[in-house]
C-alpha positions as CSV (number, residue, x, y, z in Angstrom):
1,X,66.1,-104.5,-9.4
2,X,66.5,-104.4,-5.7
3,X,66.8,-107.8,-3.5
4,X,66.7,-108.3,0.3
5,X,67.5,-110.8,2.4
6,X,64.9,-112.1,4.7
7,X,64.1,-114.7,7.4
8,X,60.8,-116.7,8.5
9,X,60.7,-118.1,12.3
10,X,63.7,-116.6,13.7
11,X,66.6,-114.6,12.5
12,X,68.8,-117.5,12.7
13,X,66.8,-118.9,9.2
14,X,68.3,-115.8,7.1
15,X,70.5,-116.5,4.2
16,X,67.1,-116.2,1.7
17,X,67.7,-113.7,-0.8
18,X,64.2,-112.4,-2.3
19,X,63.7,-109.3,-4.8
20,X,61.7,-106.6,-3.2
21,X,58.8,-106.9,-5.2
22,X,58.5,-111.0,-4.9
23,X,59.1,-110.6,-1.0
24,X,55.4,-108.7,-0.5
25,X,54.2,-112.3,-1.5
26,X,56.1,-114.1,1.4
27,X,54.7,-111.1,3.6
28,X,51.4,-111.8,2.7
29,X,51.7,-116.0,3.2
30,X,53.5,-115.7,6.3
31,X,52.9,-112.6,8.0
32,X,49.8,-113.2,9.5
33,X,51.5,-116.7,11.1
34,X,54.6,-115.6,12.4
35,X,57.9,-113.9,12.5
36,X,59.1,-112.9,9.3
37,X,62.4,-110.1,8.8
38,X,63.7,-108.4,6.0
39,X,67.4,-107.0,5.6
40,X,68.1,-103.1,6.5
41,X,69.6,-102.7,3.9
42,X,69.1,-103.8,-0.3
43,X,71.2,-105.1,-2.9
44,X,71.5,-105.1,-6.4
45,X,72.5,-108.3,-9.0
46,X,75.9,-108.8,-7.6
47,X,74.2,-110.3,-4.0
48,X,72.6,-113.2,-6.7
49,X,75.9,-113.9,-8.3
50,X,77.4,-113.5,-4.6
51,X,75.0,-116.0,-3.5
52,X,74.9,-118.2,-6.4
53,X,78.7,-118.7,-6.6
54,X,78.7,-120.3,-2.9
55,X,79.3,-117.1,-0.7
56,X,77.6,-115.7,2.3
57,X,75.8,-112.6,2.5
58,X,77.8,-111.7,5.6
59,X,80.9,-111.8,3.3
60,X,79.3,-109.6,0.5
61,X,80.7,-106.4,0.7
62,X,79.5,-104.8,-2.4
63,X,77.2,-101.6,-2.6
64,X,74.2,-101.4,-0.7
65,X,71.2,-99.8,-0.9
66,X,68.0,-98.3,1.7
67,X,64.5,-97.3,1.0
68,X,63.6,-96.2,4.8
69,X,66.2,-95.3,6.7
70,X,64.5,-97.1,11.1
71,X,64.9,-96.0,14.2
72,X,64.6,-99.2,17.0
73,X,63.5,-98.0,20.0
74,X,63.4,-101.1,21.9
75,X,62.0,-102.0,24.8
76,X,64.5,-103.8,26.9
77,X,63.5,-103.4,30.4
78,X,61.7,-100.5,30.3
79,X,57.9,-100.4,30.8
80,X,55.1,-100.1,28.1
81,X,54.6,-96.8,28.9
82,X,58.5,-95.4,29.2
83,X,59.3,-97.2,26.1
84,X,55.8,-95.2,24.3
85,X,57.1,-91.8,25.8
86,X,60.8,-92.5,24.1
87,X,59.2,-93.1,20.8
88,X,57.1,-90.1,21.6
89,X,59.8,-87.8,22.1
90,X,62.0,-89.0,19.1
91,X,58.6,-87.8,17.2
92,X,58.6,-84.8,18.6
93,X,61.9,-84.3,17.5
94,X,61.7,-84.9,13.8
95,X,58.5,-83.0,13.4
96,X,60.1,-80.3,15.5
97,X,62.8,-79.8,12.7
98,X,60.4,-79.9,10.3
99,X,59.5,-83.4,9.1
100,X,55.8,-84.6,8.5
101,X,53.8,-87.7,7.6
102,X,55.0,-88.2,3.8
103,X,58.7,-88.3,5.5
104,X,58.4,-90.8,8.1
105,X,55.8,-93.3,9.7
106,X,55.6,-95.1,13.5
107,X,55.2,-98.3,13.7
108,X,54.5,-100.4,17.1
109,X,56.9,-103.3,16.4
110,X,55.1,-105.9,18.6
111,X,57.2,-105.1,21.7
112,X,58.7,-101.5,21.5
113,X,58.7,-99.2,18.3
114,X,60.1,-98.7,14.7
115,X,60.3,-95.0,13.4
116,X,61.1,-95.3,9.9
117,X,62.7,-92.2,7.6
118,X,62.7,-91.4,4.2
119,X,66.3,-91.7,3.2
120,X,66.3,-88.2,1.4
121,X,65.9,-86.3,4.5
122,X,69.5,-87.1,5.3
123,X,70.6,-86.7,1.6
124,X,70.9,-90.4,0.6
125,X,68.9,-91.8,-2.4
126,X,67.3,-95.6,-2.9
127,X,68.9,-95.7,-6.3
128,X,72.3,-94.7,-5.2
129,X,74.5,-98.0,-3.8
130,X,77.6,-97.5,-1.2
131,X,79.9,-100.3,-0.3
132,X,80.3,-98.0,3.2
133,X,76.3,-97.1,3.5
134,X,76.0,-98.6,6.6
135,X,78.4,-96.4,8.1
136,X,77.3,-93.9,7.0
137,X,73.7,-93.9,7.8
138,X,74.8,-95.2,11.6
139,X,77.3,-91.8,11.7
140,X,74.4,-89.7,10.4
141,X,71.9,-91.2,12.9
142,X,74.5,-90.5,15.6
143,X,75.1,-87.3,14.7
144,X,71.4,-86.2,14.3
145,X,70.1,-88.2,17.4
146,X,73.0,-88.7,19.6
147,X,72.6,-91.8,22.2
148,X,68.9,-91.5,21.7
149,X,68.9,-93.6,18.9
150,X,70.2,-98.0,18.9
151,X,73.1,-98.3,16.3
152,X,73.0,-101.8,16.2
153,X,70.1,-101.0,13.6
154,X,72.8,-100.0,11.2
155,X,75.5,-103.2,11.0
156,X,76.0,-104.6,7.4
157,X,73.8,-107.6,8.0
158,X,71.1,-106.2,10.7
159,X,67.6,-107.6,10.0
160,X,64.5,-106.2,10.9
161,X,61.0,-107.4,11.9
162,X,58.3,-106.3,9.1
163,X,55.1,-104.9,9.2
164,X,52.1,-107.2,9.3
165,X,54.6,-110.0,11.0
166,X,53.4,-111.8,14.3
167,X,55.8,-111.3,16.7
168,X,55.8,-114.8,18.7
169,X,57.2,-113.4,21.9
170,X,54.2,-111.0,22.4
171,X,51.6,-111.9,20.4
172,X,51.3,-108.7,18.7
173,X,52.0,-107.6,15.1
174,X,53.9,-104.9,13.8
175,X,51.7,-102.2,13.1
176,X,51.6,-99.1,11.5
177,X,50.5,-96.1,13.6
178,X,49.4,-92.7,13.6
179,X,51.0,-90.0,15.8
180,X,47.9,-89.3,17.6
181,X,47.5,-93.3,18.2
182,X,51.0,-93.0,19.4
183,X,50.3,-90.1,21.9
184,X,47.6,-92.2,23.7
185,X,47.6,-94.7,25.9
186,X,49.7,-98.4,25.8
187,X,46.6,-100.7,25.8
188,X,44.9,-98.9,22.6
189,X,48.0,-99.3,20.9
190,X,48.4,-103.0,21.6
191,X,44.7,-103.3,20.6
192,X,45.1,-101.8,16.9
193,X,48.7,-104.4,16.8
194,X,46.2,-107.2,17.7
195,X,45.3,-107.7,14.5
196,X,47.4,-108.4,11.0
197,X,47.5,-104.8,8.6
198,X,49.9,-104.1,6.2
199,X,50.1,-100.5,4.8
200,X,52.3,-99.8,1.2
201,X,53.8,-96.2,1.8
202,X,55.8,-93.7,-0.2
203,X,58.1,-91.3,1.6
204,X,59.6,-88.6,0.2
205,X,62.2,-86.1,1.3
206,X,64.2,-83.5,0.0
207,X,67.1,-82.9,2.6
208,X,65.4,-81.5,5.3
209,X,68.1,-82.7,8.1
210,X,70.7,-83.3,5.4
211,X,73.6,-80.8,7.3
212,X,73.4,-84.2,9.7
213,X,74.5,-86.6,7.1
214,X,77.9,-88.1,7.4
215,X,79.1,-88.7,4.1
216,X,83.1,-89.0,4.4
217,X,84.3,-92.5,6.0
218,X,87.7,-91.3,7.9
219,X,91.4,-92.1,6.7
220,X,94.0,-92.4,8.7
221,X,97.4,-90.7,7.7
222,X,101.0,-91.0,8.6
223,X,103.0,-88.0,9.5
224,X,106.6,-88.8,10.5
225,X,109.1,-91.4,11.1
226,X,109.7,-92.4,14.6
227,X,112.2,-94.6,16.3
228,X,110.3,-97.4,17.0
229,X,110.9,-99.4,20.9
230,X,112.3,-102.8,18.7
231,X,113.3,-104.0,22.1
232,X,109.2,-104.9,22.8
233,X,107.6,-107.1,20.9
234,X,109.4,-106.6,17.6
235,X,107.4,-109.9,15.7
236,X,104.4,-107.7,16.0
237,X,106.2,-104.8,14.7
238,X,107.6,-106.8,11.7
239,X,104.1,-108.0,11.0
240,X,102.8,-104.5,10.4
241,X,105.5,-102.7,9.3
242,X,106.1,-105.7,6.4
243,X,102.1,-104.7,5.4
244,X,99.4,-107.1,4.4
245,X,101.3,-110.2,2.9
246,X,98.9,-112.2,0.7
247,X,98.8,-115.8,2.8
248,X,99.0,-114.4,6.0
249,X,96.7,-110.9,6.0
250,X,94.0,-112.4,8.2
251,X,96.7,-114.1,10.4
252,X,98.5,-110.8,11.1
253,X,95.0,-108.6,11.5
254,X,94.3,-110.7,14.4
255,X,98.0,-111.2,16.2
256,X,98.6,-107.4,16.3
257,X,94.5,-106.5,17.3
258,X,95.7,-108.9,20.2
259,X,98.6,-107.0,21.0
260,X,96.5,-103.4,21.2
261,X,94.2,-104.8,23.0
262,X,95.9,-106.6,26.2
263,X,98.0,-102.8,25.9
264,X,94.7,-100.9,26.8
265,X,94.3,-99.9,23.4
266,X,90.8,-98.8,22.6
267,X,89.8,-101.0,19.5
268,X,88.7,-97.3,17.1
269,X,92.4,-96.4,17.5
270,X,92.9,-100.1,16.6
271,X,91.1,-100.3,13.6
272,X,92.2,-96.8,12.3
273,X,95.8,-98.3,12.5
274,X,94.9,-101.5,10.7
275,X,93.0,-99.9,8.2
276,X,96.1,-98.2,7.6
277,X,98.1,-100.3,7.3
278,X,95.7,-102.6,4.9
279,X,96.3,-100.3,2.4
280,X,92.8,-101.0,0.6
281,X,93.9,-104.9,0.1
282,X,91.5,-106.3,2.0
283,X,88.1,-104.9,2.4
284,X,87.6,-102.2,5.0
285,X,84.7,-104.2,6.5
286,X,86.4,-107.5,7.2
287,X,89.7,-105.6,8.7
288,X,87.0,-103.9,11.1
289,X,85.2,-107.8,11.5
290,X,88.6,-109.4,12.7
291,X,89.4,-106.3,15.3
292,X,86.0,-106.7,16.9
293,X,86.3,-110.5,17.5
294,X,89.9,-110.2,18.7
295,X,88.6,-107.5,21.4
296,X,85.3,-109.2,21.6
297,X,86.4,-112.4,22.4
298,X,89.6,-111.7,24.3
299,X,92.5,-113.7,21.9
300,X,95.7,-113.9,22.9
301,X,98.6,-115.4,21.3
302,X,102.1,-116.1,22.6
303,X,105.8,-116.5,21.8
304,X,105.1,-120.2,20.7
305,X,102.4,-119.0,17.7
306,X,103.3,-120.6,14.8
307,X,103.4,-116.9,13.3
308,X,105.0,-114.8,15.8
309,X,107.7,-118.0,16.4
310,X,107.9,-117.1,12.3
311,X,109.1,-113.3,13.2
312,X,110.8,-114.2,16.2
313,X,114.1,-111.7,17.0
314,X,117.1,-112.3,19.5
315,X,116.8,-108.7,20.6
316,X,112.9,-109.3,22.1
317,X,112.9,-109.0,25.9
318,X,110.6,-112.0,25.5
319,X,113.1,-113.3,24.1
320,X,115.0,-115.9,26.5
321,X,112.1,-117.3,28.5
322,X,109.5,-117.2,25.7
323,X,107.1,-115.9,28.2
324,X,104.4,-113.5,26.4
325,X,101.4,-114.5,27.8
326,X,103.1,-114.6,31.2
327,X,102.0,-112.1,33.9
328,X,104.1,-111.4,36.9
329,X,102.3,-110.8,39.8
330,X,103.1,-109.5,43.5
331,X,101.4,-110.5,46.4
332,X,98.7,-107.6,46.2
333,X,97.6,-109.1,43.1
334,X,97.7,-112.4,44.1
335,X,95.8,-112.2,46.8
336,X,93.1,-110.1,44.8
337,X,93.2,-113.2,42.7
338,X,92.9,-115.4,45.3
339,X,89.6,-113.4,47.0
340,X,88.4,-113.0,43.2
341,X,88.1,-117.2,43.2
342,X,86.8,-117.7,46.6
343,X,83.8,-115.0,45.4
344,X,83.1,-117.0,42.1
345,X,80.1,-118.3,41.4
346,X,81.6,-121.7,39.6
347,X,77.2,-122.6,38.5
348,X,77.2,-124.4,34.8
349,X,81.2,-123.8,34.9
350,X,82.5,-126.9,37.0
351,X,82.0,-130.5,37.5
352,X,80.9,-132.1,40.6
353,X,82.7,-136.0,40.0
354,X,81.1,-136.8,44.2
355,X,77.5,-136.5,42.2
356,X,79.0,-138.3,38.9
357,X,80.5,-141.3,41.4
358,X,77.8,-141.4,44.0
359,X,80.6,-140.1,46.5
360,X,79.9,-139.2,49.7
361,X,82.5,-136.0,50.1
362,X,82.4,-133.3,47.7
363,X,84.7,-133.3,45.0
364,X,84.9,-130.5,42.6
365,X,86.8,-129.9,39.1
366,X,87.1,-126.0,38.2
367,X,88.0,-124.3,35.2
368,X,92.0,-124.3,34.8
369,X,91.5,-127.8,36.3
370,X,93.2,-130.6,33.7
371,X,91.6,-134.4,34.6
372,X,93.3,-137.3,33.4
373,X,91.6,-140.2,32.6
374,X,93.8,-143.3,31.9
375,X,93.2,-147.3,31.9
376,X,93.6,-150.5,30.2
377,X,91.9,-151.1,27.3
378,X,88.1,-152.1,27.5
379,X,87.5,-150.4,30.9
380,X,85.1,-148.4,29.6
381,X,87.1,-144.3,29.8
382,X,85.2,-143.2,27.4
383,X,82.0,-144.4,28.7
384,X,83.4,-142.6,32.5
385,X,83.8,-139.2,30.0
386,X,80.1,-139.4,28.6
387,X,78.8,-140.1,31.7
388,X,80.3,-137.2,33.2
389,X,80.0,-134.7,30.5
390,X,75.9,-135.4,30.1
391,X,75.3,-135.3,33.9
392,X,75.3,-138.7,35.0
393,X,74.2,-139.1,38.6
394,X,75.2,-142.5,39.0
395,X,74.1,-142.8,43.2
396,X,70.5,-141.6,42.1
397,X,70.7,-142.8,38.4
398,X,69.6,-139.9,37.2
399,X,70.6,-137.0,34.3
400,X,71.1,-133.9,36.0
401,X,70.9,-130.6,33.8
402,X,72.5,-128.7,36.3
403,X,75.4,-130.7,35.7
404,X,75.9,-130.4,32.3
405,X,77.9,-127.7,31.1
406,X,79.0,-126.7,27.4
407,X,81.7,-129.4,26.3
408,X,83.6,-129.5,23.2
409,X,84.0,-133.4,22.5
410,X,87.1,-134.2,20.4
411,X,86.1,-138.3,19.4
412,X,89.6,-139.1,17.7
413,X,88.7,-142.9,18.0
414,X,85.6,-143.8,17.5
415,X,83.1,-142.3,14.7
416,X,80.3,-139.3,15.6
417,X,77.3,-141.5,15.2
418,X,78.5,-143.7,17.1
419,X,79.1,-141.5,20.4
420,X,75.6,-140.0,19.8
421,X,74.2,-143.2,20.2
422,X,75.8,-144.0,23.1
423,X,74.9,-140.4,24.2
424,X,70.9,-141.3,23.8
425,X,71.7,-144.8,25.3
426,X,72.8,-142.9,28.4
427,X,70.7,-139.9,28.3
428,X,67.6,-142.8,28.1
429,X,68.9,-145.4,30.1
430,X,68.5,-147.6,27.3
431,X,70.5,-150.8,25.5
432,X,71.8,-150.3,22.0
433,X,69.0,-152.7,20.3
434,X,66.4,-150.6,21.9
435,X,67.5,-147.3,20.9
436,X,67.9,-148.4,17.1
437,X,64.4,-149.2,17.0
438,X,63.4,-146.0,18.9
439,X,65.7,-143.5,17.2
440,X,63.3,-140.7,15.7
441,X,61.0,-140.9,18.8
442,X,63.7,-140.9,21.1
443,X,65.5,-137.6,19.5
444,X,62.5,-135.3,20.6
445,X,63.1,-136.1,23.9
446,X,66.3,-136.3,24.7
447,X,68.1,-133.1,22.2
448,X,67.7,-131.0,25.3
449,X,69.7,-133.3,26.9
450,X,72.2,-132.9,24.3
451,X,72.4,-129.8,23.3
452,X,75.3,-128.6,25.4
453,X,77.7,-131.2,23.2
454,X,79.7,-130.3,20.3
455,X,82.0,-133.1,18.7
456,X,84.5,-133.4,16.7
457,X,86.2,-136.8,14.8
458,X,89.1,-135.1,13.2
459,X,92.1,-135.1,14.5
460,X,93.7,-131.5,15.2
461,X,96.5,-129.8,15.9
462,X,96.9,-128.1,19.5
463,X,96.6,-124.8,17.6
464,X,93.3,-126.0,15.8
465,X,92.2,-127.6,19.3
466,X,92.7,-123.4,20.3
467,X,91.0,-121.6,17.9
468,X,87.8,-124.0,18.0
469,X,87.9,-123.3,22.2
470,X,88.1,-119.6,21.1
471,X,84.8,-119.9,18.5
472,X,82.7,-122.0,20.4
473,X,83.4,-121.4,23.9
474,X,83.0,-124.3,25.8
475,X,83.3,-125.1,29.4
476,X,84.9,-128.7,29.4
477,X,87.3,-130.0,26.6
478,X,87.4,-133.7,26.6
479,X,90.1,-135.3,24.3
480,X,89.4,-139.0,23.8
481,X,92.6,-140.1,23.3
482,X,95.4,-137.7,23.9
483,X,97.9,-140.4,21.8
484,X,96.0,-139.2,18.8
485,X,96.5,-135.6,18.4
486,X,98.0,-134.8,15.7
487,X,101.6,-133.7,17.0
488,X,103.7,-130.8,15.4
489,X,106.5,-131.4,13.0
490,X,109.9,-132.0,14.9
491,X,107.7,-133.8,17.8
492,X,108.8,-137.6,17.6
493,X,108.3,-140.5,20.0
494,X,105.3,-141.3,22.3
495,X,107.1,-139.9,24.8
496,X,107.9,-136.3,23.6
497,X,104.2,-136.8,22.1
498,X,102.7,-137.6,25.1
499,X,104.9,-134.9,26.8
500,X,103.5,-131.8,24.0
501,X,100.1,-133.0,24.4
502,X,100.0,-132.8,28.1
503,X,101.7,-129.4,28.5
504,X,99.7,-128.0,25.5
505,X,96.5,-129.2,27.1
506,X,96.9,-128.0,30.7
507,X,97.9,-124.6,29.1
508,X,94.8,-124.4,27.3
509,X,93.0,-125.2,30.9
510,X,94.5,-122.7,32.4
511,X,94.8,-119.9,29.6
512,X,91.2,-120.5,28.8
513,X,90.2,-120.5,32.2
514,X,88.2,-124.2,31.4
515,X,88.3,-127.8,32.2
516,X,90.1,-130.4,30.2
517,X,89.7,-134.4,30.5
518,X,92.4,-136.0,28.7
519,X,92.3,-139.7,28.3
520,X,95.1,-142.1,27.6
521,X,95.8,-145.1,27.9
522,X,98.5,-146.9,30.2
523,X,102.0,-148.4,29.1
524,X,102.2,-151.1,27.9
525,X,103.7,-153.1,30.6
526,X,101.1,-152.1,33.0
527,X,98.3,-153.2,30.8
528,X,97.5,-156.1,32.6
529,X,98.1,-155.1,36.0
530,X,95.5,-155.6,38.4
531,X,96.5,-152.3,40.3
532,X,97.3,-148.9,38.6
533,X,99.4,-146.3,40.0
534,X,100.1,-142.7,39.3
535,X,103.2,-144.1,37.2
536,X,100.9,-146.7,35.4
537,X,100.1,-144.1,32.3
538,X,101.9,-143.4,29.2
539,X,104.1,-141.0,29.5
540,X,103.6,-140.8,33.4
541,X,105.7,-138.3,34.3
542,X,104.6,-136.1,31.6
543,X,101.1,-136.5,33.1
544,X,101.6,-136.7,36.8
545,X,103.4,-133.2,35.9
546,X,100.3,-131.5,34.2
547,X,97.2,-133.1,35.6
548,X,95.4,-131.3,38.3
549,X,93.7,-134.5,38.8
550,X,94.7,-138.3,37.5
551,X,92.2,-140.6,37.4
552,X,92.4,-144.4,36.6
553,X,89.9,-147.2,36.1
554,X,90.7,-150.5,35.7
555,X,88.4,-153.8,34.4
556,X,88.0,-155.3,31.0
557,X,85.1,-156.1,28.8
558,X,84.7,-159.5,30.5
559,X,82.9,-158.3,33.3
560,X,80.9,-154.7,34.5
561,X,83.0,-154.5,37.6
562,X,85.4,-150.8,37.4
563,X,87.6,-149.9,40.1
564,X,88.1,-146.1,40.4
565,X,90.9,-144.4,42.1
566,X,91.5,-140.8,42.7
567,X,95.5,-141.2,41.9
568,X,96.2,-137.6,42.6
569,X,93.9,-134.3,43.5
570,X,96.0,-131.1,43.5
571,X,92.9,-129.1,45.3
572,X,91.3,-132.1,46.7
573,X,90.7,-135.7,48.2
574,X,91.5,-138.9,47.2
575,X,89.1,-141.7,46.7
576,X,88.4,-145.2,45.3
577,X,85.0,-146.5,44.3
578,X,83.2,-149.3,42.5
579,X,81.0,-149.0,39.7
580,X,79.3,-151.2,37.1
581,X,79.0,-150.9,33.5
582,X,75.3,-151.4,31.7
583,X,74.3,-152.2,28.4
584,X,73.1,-148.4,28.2
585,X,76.8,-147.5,28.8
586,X,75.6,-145.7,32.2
587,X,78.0,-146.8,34.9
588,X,76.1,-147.1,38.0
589,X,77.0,-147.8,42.1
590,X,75.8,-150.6,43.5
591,X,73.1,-149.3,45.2
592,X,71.5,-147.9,41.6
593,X,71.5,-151.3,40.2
594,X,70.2,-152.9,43.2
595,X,67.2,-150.3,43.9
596,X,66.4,-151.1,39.7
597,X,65.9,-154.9,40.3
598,X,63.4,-154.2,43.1
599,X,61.5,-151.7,41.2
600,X,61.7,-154.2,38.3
601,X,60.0,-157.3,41.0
């Protein structure tokens, strides 16, 4: 028996898995409603016990199966009628060499087109499974089609729209049509997809175009022994030339990817390496999986990675200055950097604190900027964050979506619901007894507000803190508080903690090319001091040092009043200001609060 996986809606609801024959049923109830995709490729029992047992289908990489082999010809941003002649001409191809009706059908897939091929034109069969199919088939189709054809069809987990779905960007379904209907004109096509049909077909083939199949996946081979250049990088060379140690085979995948790629590597030449040097222990698949997302998402590790550190040697010209991940520039370069940054377009990337504060000059924080935040307890810092992070205009007392950007939220203090409450209080202007009663009501409306905010209540490690920056790409990090990160072994003190967390977090900024707002609180002999200097923070010199910006507030919990002082502003002016704390947590100017009361009378 053959399954599929399949999704109803959007692709992001996959995960279903559905035998072939049961899935006609789902066709049938939701086809004629909506979107509904089916899995290129089939599977046999060991998906259910795959599935059953806990794991994901994009970690299955047991044998897989195809009844029709598609050909996407999308539409992109091409017109109706270039898209039409593309599909045309791929037609004219196959039947060209041969190929007629009971080997493949058209079908207009709602926006552009879907050719699909019996599988035994190429020489593969339904009933024969491949761990490496997909490969395979995407080689064959390149070699058969060239760049004619989209490969992105072919990946292990690619999902495809079926026929009789509603597609609900255009309206149309996806339709089965004749080559004659596809030789005519746009609009008559469209009209015979404006209706639900649903056509079972059985194609045949018998290796017409099978000198195009691809059948071998490529293995790399050693020839010699060299003398290796131990003097560059030898931790990487002692990762891979020690092989895939069970514990740390995923680890070392993506540390020496990283070193390929920033050496202008091209990631095929990468992967045959790795592949290689995996020796079969790990599947093929997921040694290919970690090289794409090192080169796909630029990862970089340095001389203080908790694994190269591990296979650290004195003879490393890296060695003495720990220095990696440091480029050395000349002045050609700088000053290309420099023009580079006055040419940037910082939209959805920086924060605008003159808008936050009702200020009247412009003051900007840009990516590789780090903000520190600190005060006494009870003045209300994380309150300042939210506000800032959900786009608080606090001279027009307004929420301002254009100045919102993505922010990774790490709430080491107080609990998750708790900070989403005060998020809606904010977002809605709104005390907290109003927005308990409110809550369901009030989460339609305002989870645009919100989306841009990820949080997390755990307490990490700087290297955690890294790899989450790396998955979800935010803009803006905001640790609330820096005192409790968890520090690494060998780190004692508040001071040296204070100290790591502040150099750590400023690298991050600058490495990741984001903002950071770290808060802290002060020392403990400033706590009660009714003015806060640059000096007044734990650790002060630790953050003076590594803040591009410091930031205090002072008040208490006994009355709204906070005093805000620009302490220090590498790229930038200083300023003070007065603002008020609310029961809905928004801390407004004067001027908001009084314009309120007279809309109030």
């Amino acid at each position: 028996m053959h399954y599929i996986e399949y999704a109803i809606g959007s692709t992001a609801n996959r995960g279903h898995i559905v035998s072939l024959e049961q899935f006609v049923d789902i066709l049938m109830e939701y086809g004629p409603k909506e979107d509904v995709f089916r899995s290129v490729y089939l599977y046999d029992d060991s998906i259910v016990s795959h599935v059953n047992n806990g794991g994901r289908i994009k970690d299955f990489y047991g044998p897989r199966y195809i009844d029709t082999i598609p050909i996407d010809i999308d539409k992109g941003d091409d017109t109706h009628e270039n898209v039409r002649r593309r599909a045309a001409s791929i037609c004219g191809k196959l039947v060209n060499d041969g190929l007629d009706e009971f080997n493949f059908y058209v079908c207009y897939s709602g926006t552009g087109y879907h050719i699909h091929i019996a599988p035994e034109v190429f020489g593969f069969y339904p009933n024969v499974g491949d761990k490496e199919l997909p490969y395979k088939i995407k080689s064959t189709i390149q070699s058969y089609f060239g760049g004619e054809a989209d490969s992105a069809i072919y990946t292990r987990t690619a999902l495809i729209r079926v026929e009789g779905s509603r597609s609900s960007k255009s309206g149309f379904f996806k339709t089965g049509i004749t080559l004659e209907q596809l030789a005519g004109s746009v609009e008559n096509i469209r009209r015979i997809a404006s209706e639900a049909s649903f056509e079972e077909r059985e194609l045949t083939g018998s290796g017409e175009l099978v000198e195009f199949q691809v059948a071998e996946v490529p293995v790399v081979r050693s020839i010699n022994t060299t003398k290796e250049p131990i003097e560059t990088v030898p931790c990487i060379q002692k990762l891979y030339n020690q092989g895939p140690q069970r514990g740390t085979r995923n680890h070392s995948i993506l540390r020496i990817a990283s070193h390929a790629r920033r050496n202008g590597i091209p990631s095929d030449f990468t992967k045959a390496g790795l592949l290689h040097w995996n020796d079969g222990q790990l599947e093929n698949e997921v040694v290919n999986t970690k090289i794409e997302q090192v080169y796909r998402k630029g990862y970089m590790y340095g001389c203080n990675d908790w694994l190269l550190k591990e296979n650290c040697n004195p003879k490393c010209t890296y060695f003495k200055r720990k220095d990696y991940m440091v480029d050395v520039k000349n002045a050609e370069d700088l000053h290309k950097d420099f023009m580079e940054r006055m040419e940037s377009d910082f939209t959805g990337r920086m924060l605008s604190l003159d808008k936050n504060f009702g200020l009247e000059n412009e003051v900007g924080v840009y990516p590789g900027d780090m903000l520190t935040i600190f005060g006494p307890t009870g003045c209300n810092k994380t309150a300042i964050a939210q506000n800032i992070m959900l786009g608080y205009n606090a001279f027009d007392d307004v929420i301002e979506s254009d100045l919102q950007i993505p922010t990774l939220f790490l709430s080491l203090e107080l609990a998750g619901w708790y900070m989403h409450r005060r998020n809606l209080q904010i977002v809605n202007d709104m005390d907290k007894k109003t927005v308990n009663g409110s809550m369901k009501a009030l989460w339609s409306n305002s989870k645009d507000k919100l989306s841009h905010v990820a949080l997390q209540t755990v307490p990490p490690t700087m290297q955690q803190i890294q790899e989450k920056v790396r998955d979800i790409k935010p803009k803006l990090v905001i640790v609330d508080y820096a005192e409790l990160l968890e520090p690494p072994a060998g780190v004692k003190g508040e001071y040296e903690q204070m100290r790591h967390a502040c150099q750590k977090l400023r690298s991050l900024a600058v490495n990741e090319d984001i903002i950071v707002i770290m808060l802290s609180q002060v020392s403990r002999e400033m706590s009660r001091s009714e003015a806060l200097d640059l000096y007044a923070g734990k650790g002060s010199g630790a953050i003076e040092n590594s803040s591009s910006h410091v930031l205090a507030i002072n008040g208490s919990n006994k009355t709204p009043k906070r005093d805000i002082e620009m302490l220090k502003s590498s790229d930038g002016e200083l300023f003070e200001k007065t603002l008020y704390w609310t029961p809905s947590f928004r801390i407004k100017t004067a001027e908001a609060i009084q314009r309120a009361k007279v809309g109030e009378l």
